[in-house]
C-alpha positions as CSV (number, residue, x, y, z in Angstrom):
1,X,142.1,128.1,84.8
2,X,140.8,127.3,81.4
3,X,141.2,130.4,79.4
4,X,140.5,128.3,76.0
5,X,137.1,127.6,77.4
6,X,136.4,131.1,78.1
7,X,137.6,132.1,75.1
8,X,134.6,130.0,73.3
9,X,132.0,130.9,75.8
10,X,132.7,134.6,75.7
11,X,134.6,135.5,73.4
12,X,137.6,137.8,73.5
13,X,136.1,139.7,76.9
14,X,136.7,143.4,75.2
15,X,133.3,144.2,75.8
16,X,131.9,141.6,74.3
17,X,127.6,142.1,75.0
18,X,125.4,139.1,76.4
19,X,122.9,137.8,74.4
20,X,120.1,137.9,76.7
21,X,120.8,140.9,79.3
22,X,122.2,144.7,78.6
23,X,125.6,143.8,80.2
24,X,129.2,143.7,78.9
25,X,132.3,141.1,80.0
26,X,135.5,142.6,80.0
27,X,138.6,140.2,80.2
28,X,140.9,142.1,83.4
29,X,143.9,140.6,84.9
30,X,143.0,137.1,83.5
31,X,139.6,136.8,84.9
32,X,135.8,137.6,83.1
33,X,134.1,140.7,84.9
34,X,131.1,142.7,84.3
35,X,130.6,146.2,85.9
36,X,127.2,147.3,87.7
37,X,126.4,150.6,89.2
38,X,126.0,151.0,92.9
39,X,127.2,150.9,95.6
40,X,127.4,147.4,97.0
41,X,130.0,145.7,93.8
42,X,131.0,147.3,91.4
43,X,132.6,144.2,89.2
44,X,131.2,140.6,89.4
45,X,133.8,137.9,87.9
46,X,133.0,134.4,86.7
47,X,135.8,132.1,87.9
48,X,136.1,128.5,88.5
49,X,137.2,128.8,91.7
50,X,136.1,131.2,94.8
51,X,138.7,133.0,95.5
52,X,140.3,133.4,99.4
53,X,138.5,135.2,101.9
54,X,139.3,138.6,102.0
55,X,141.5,138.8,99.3
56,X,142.2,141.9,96.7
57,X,142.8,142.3,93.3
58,X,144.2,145.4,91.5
59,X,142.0,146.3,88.7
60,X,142.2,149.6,86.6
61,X,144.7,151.1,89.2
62,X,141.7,150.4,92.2
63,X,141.8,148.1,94.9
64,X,138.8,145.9,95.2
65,X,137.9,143.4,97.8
66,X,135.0,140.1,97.7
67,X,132.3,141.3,98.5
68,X,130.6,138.0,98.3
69,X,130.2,134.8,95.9
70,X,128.3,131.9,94.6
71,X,128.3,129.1,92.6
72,X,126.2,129.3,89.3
73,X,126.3,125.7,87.5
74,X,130.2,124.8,87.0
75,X,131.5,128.5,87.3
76,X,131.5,131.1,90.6
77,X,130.2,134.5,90.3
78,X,132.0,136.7,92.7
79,X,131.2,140.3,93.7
80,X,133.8,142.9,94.1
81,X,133.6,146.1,95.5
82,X,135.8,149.1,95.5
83,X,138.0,149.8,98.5
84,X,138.0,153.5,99.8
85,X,134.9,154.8,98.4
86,X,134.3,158.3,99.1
87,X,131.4,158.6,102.0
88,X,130.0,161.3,100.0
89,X,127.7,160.5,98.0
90,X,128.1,162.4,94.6
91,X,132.3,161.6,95.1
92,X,131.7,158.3,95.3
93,X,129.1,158.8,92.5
94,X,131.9,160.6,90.1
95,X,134.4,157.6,91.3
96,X,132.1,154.7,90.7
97,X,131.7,156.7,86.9
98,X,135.2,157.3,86.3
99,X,135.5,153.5,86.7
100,X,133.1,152.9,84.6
101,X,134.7,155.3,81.6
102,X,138.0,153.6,82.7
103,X,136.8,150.4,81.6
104,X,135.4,151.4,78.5
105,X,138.9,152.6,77.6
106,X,139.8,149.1,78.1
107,X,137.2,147.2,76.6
């Protein structure tokens, strides 16, 4: 990993906005993410590698699984979704939100 390089691309990850879409990166267990509402993935990373099939990370206390990735010039754009979302739908409305307060907290 070249975390200098991301450093100068986007900044510190706190938040930090992008210049040309209403988005925000946050910098989570050494990796870029940005969240998205819905419920497909919830997190997308940028990574230089894809990661194994089927594995999970452990981000803000949540399990989340690859949903899905692809390669977009010399970086990977992976989507993760949430394991163990509620199948109904305003729970796993008030949990997709909760994670999205949690990560303002963080950023």
């Amino acid at each position: 990993m070249i975390t200098w390089l991301d450093f100068r691309l986007f900044g510190n990850g706190g938040g930090l906005g992008a210049p040309y879409h209403d988005q925000r990166f946050y910098w989570l267990s050494g990796q870029f993410y940005t969240f998205m509402h819905g419920f497909g993935a919830q997190l997308h990373s940028f990574q230089w590698r894809h990661p194994k099939p089927g594995e999970r990370r452990r981000i803000c206390g949540r399990d989340f699984v690859v949903l899905h990735g692809s390669r977009r010039g010399p970086r990977v754009q992976v989507a993760w979704c949430m394991v163990g979302l509620p199948r109904d739908i305003d729970e796993a409305n008030a949990a997709i939100r909760q994670l999205e307060q949690d990560l303002g907290r963080i950023g």
